[in-house]
N, C-alpha and C positions, 0 to 999 in steps of 0.2 A: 504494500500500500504506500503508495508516497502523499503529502499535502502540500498544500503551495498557500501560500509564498516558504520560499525554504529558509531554514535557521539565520541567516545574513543576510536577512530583510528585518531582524528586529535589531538590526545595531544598533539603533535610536533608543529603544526601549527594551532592554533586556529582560525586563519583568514577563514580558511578552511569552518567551519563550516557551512556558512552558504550557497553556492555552494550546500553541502549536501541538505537541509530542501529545495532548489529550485523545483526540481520537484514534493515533497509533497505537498509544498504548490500549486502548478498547479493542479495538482490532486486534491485537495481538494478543490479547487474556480470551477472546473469543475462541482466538487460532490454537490454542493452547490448554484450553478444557475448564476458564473461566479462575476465577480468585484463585480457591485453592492451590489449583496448577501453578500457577503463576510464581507461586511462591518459591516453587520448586525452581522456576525456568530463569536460566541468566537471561539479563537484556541488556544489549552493547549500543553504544551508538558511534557511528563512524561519519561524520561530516568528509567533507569534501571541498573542491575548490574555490565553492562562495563566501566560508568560514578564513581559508590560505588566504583568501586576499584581503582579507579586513586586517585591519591596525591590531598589535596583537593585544590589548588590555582590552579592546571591545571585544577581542575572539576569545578571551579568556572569560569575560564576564559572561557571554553566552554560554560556552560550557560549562561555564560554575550553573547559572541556573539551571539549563542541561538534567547537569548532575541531579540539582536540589530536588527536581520534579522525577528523575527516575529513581531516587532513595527512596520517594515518597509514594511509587507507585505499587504496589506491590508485589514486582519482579525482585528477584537475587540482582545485585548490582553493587556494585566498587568503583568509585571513582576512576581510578585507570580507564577503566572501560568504556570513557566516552571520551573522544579525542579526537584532532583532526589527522586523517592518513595520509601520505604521501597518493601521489598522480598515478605511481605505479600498481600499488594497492588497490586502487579503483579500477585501472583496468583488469586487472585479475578477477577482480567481485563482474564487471563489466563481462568478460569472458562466461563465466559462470552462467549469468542468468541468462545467454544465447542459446 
C-alpha cells in the first residue's frame, strides 16, 4: 500500500507525520491477523530519496516522529528500524517487487 503525499512533504510540519503512516499501519494489522498479531510482527520503515534530499535536522525530525508513531502502534519496532536507505537498497526492494 503506498499514500501520498510521501514522508518529505511534511518538512514544514513534522507533527504531521504520523497522520500519514495511520492508514498503513491499519492496513498492515489487517494484512497480519489484526492487534494481537501485530504485536508479534516487526514493522520497519525505509524512506527513500524525498527524505536524502531534505536538510538533515528536518530529515531527522521526520524520523524521530517516524519512530514516535510506530512505538506507538502496536507492531514490534526499535528505532534502528526506521531510517533513510541508500539508492542502491531501493533498487534491490525495486527488483523484488517486478
Amino acid at each position: 500500500m503506498r499514500v501520498s503525499p510521501g514522508l518529505s512533504s511534511f518538512a514544514a510540519d513534522t507533527a504531521r507525520v504520523a497522520e500519514s503512516l495511520r492508514p498503513l499501519m491499519e492496513f498492515a494489522k489487517e494484512k497480519v491477523g489484526g492487534e494481537g498479531a501485530a504485536a508479534a510482527t516487526e514493522v520497519r520503515l525505509m524512506a527513500t530519496v524525498g527524505l536524502r534530499l531534505l536538510e538533515e535536522s528536518v530529515r531527522e525530525a521526520i524520523l524521530v516522529s517516524c519512530r514516535n508513531a510506530l512505538r506507538a502502534s502496536g507492531f514490534r519496532f526499535e528505532d534502528s528500524w526506521a531510517k533513510v536507505i541508500p539508492g542502491t537498497t531501493v533498487g534491490f526492494f525495486t527488483l523484488l517487487r517486478k
